[in-house]
Backbone bond lengths (Angstrom), bond angles and torsions (degrees), N, CA, C in turn:
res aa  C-N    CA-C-N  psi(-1)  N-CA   C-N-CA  omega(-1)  CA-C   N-CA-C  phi
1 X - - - 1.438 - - 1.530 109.21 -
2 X 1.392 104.46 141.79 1.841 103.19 174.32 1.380 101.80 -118.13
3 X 1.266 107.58 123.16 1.791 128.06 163.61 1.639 115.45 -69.99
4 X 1.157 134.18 102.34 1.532 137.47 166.22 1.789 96.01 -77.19
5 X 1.349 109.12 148.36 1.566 111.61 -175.77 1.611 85.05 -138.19
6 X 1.204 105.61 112.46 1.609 105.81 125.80 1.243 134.19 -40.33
7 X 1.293 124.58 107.31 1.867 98.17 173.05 1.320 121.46 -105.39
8 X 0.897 116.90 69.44 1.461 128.72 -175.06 1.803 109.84 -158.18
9 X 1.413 102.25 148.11 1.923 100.82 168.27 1.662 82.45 -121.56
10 X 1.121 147.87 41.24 1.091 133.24 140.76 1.115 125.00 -63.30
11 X 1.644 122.97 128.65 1.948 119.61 -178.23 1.675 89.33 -50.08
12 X 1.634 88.97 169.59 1.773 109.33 153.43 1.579 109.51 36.78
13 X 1.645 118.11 45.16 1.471 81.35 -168.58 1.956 102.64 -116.49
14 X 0.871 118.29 -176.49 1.146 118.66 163.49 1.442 138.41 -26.69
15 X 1.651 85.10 -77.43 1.436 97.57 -176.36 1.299 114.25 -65.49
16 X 1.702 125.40 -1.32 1.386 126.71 156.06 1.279 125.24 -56.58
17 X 2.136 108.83 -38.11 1.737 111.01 -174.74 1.504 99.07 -78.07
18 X 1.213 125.76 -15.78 1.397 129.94 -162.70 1.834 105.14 -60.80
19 X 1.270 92.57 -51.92 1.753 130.70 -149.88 1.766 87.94 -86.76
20 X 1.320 123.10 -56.92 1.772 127.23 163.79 1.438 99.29 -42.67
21 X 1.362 140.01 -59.28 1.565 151.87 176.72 1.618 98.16 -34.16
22 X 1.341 95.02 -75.12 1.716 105.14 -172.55 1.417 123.64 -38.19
23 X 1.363 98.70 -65.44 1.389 114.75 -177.96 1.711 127.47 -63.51
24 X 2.103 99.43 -26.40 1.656 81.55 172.80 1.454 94.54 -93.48
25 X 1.567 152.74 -20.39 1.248 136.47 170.53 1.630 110.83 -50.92
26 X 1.371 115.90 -50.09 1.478 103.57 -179.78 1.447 127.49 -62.67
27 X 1.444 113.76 -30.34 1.390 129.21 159.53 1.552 122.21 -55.18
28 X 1.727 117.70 -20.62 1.375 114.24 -174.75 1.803 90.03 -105.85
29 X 1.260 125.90 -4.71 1.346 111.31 167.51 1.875 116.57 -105.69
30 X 1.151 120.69 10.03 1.334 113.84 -165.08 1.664 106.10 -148.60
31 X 1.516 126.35 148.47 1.310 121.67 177.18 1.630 112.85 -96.33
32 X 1.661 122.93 -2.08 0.968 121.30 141.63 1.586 139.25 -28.33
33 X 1.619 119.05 147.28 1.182 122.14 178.17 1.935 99.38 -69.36
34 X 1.408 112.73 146.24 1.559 105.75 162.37 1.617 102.68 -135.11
35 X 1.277 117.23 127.83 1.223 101.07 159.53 1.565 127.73 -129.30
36 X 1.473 106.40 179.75 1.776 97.46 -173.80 1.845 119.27 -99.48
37 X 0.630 124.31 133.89 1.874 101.65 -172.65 1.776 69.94 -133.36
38 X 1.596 96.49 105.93 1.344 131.95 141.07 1.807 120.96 -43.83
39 X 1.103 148.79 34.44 1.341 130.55 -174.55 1.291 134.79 -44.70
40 X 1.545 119.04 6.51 1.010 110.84 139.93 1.444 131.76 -96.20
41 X 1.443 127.77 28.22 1.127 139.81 147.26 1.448 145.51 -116.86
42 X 1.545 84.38 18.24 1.805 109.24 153.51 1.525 136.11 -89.15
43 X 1.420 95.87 140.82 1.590 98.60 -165.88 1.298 88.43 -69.66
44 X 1.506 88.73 168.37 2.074 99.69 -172.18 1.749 102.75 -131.67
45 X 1.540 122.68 23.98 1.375 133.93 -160.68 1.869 92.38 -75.46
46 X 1.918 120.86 -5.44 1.098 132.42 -169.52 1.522 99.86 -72.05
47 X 1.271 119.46 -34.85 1.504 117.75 -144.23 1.664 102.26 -105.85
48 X 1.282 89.72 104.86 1.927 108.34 -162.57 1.895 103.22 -136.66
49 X 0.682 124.41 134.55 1.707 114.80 165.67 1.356 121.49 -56.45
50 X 1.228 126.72 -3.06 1.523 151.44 151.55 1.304 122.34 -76.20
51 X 1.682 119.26 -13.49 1.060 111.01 151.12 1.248 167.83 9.12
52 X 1.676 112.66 -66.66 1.600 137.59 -120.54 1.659 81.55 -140.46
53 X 1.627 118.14 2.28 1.162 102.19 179.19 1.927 101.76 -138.44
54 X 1.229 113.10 129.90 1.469 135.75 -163.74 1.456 114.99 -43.22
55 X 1.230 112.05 -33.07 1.366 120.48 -178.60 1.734 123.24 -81.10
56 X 1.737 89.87 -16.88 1.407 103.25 -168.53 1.935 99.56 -96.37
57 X 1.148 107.69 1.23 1.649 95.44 -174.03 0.991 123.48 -90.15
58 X 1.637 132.90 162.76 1.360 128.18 -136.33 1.713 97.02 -107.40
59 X 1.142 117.55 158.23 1.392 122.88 163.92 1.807 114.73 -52.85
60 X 0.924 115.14 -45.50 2.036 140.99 168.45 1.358 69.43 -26.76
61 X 1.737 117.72 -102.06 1.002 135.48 -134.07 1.650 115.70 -54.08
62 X 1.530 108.82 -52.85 1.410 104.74 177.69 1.175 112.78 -89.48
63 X 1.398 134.89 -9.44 2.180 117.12 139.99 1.782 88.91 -37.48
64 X 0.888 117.80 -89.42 1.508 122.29 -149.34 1.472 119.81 -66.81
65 X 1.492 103.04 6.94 1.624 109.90 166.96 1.860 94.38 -92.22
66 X 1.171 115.89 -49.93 1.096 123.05 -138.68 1.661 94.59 -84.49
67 X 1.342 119.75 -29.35 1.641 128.83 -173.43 1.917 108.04 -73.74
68 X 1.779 74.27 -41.84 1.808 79.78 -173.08 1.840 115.30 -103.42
69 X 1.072 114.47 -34.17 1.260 120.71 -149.93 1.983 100.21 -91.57
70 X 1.518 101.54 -60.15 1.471 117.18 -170.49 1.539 103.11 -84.60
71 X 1.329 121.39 -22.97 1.624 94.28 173.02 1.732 113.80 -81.77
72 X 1.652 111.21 -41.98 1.800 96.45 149.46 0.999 144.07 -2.03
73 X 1.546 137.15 134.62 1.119 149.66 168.54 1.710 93.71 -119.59
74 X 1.259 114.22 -42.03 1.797 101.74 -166.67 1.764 106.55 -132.14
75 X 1.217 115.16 125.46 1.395 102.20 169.95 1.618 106.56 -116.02
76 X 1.853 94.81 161.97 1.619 95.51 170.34 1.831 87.96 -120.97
77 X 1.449 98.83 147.59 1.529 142.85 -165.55 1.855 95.46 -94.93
78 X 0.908 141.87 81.42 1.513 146.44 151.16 1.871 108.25 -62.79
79 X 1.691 104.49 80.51 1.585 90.71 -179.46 1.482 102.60 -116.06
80 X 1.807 91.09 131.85 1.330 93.48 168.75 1.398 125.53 -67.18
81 X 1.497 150.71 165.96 1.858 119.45 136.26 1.151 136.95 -92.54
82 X 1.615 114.36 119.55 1.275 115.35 172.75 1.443 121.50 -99.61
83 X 1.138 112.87 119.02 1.374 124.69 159.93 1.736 99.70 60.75
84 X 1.868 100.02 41.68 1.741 94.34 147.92 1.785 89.26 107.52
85 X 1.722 121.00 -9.13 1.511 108.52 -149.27 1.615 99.31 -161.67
86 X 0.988 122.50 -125.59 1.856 112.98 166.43 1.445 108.88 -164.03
87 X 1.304 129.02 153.39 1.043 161.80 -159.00 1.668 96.77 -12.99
88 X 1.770 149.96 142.49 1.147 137.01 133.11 1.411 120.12 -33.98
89 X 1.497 122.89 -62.21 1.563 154.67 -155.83 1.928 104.97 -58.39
90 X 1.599 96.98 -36.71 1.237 119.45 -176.30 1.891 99.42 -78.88
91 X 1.259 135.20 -44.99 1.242 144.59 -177.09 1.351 103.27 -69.32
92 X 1.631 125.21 -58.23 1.491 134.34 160.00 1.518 93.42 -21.70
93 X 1.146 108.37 -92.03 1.609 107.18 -148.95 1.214 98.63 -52.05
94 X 1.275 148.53 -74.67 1.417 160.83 -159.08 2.179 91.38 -21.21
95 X 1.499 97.37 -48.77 1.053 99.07 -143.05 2.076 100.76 -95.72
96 X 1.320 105.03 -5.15 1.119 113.02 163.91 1.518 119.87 -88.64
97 X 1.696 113.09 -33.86 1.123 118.17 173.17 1.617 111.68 -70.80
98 X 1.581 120.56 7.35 1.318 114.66 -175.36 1.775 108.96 -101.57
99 X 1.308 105.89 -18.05 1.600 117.07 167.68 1.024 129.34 -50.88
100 X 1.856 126.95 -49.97 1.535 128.19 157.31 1.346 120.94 -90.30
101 X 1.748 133.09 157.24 1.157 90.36 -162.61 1.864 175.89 1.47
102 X 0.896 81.39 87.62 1.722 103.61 -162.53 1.090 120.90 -53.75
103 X 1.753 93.71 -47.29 1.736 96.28 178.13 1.385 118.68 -86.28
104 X 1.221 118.38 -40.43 1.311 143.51 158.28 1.858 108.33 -17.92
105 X 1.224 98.39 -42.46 1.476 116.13 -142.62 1.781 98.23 -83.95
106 X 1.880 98.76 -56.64 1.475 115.98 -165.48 1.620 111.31 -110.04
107 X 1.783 114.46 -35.40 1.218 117.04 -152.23 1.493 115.22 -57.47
108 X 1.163 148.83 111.37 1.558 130.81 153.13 1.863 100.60 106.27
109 X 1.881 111.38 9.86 1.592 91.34 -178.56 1.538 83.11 -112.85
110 X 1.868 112.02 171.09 0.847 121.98 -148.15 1.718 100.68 -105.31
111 X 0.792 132.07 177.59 1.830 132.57 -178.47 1.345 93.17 -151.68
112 X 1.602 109.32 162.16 1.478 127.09 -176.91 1.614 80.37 -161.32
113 X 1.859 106.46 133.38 1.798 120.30 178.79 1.453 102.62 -133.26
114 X 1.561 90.00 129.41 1.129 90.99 179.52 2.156 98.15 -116.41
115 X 1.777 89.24 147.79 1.624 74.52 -172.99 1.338 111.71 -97.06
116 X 1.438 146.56 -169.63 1.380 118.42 166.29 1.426 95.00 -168.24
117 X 1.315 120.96 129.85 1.730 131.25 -154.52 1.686 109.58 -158.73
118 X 1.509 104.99 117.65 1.507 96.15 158.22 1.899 131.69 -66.20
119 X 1.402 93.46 -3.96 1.496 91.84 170.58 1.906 113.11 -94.42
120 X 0.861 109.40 -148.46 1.830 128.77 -179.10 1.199 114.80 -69.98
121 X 1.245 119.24 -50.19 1.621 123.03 -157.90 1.482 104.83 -91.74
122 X 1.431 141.07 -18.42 1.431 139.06 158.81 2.018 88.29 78.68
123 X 1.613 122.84 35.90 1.377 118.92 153.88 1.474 100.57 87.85
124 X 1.396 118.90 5.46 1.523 111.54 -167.67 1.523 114.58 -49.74
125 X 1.837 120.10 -43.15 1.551 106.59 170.67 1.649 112.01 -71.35
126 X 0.877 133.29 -2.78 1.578 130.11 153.19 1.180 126.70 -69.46
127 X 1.696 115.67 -24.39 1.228 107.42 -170.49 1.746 99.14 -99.90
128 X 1.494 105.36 -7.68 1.355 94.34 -178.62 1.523 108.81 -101.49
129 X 1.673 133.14 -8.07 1.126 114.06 160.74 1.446 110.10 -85.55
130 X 1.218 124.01 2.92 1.896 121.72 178.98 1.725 86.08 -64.18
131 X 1.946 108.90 -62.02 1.382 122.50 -166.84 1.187 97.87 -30.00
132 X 1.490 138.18 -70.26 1.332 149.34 -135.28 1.887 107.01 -74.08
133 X 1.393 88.97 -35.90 1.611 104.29 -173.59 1.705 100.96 -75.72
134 X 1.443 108.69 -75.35 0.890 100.09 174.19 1.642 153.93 -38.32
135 X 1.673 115.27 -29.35 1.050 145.83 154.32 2.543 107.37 -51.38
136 X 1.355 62.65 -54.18 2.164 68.59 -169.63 1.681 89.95 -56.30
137 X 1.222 137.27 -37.73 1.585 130.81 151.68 0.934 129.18 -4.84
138 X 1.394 108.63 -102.58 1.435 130.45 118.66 1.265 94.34 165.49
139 X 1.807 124.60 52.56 0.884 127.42 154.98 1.788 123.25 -98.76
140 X 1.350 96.42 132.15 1.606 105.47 -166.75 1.269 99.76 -82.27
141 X 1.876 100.02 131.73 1.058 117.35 170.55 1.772 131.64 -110.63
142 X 1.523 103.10 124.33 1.744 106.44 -169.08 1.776 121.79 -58.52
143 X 1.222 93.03 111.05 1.655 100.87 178.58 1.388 124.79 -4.75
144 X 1.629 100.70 -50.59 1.623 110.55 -142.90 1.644 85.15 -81.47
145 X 1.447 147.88 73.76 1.204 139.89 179.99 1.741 89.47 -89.51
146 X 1.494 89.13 143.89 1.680 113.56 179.97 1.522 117.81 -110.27
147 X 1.884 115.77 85.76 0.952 84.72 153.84 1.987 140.43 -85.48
148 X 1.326 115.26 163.56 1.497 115.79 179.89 1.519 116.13 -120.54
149 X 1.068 112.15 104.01 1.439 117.10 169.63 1.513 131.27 -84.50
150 X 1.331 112.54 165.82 1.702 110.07 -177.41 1.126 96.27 54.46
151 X 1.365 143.70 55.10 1.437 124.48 167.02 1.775 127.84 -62.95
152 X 1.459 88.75 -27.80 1.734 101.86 167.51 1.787 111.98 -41.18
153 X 1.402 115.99 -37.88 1.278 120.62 -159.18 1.601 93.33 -91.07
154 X 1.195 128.56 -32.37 1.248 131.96 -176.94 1.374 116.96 -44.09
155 X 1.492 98.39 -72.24 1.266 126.82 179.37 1.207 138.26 -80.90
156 X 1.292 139.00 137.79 1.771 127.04 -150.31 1.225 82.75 -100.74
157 X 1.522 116.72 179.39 1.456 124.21 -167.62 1.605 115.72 -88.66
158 X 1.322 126.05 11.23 1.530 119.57 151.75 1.368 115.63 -96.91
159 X 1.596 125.85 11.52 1.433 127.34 154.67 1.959 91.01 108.76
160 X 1.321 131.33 26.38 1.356 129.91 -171.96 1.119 108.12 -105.65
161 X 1.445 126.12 128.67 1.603 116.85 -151.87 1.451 81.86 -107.62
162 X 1.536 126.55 137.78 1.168 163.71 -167.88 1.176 150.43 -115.33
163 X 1.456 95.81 -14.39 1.369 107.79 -161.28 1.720 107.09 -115.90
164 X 1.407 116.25 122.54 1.658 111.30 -166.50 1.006 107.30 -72.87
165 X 0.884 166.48 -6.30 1.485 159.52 -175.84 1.676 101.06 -89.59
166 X 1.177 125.12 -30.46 1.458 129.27 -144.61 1.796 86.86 -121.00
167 X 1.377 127.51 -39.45 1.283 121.46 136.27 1.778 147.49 -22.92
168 X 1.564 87.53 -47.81 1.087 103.91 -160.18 2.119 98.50 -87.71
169 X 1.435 105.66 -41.09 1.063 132.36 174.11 1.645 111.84 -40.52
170 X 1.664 101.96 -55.40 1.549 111.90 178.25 1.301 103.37 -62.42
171 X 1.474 115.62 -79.57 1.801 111.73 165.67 1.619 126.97 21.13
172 X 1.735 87.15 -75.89 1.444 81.30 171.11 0.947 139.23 -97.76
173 X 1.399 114.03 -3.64 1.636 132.55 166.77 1.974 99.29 -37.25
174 X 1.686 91.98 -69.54 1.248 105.54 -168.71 1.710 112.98 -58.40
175 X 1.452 106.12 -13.81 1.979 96.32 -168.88 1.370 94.64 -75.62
176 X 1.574 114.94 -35.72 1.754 134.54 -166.41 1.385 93.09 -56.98
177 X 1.138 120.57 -54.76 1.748 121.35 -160.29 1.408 95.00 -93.30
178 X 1.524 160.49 25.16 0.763 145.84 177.01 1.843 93.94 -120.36
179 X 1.426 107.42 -39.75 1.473 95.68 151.45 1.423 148.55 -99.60
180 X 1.386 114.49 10.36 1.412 143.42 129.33 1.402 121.67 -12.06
């Protein structure tokens, strides 16, 4: 199964049409399961200072470890940039989903990040502290990370990405990680 992640719980946001993009292109190339885990439509009843300890975690969380995270073999990383880096909400989970099975969870599956930014750099220091995080996991992550900039210009204003070059770009992102 391949997990597409939103990384964001922001409403309406981008990196949601990005991650909708991903997931039905990878679905029209593969007989694999793909699915989308929206994070901004997760309950957050997880995030307690009780946390960080196994006994204390919520049913929310491990449905949604266990639906999205542990039946996986490959996820794709939809990171927006915030403020220079990527999402908090996105680090939260990472780091709640590391409490019950751990290894199970991260060890030995593969990731593909894509970055996605209305400025220049398309999230590149986001995509390289995701790298760093993700790796201490010890899930391996595929070279070809994409960042995308100006996404405003990409995309027409019902969130439909448009633009061939930036099309064409994902394409192969996704053929790379599909044989990855």
């Amino acid at each position: 199964m391949i997990t597409v992640i939103s990384g964001t719980n922001r409403r309406n946001s981008g990196a949601l049409e990005f991650a909708r993009h991903y997931a039905d292109v990878i679905a029209s190339k593969t007989t694999e399961e793909v699915k989308l885990l929206e994070l901004e439509n997760i309950p957050h009843d997880w995030f307690h200072p009780n946390m960080y300890e196994a006994s204390h975690q919520t049913p929310s969380l491990a449905k949604l470890q266990d639906e999205y995270m542990l039946a996986a073999q490959k996820f794709i990383y939809i990171v927006p940039e915030y403020n220079g880096g990527y999402p908090g909400v996105l680090k939260l989970f990472i780091d709640a989903c590391s409490i019950r099975e751990y290894k199970k969870t991260f060890f030995g599956k593969k990731a593909a990040l894509v970055g996605i930014a209305s400025g220049r750099a398309g999230n590149l220091r986001g995509l390289d502290h995701l790298t760093g995080i993700l790796n201490h996991v010890g899930t391996v992550v595929m070279p070809n990370r994409l960042p995308i900039s100006s996404i405003e210009k990409v995309m027409d204003d019902k969130g439909v990405i448009h633009d061939p070059a930036t099309l064409s770009v994902i394409e192969r992102q996704i053929d790379n990680f599909l044989s990855f």
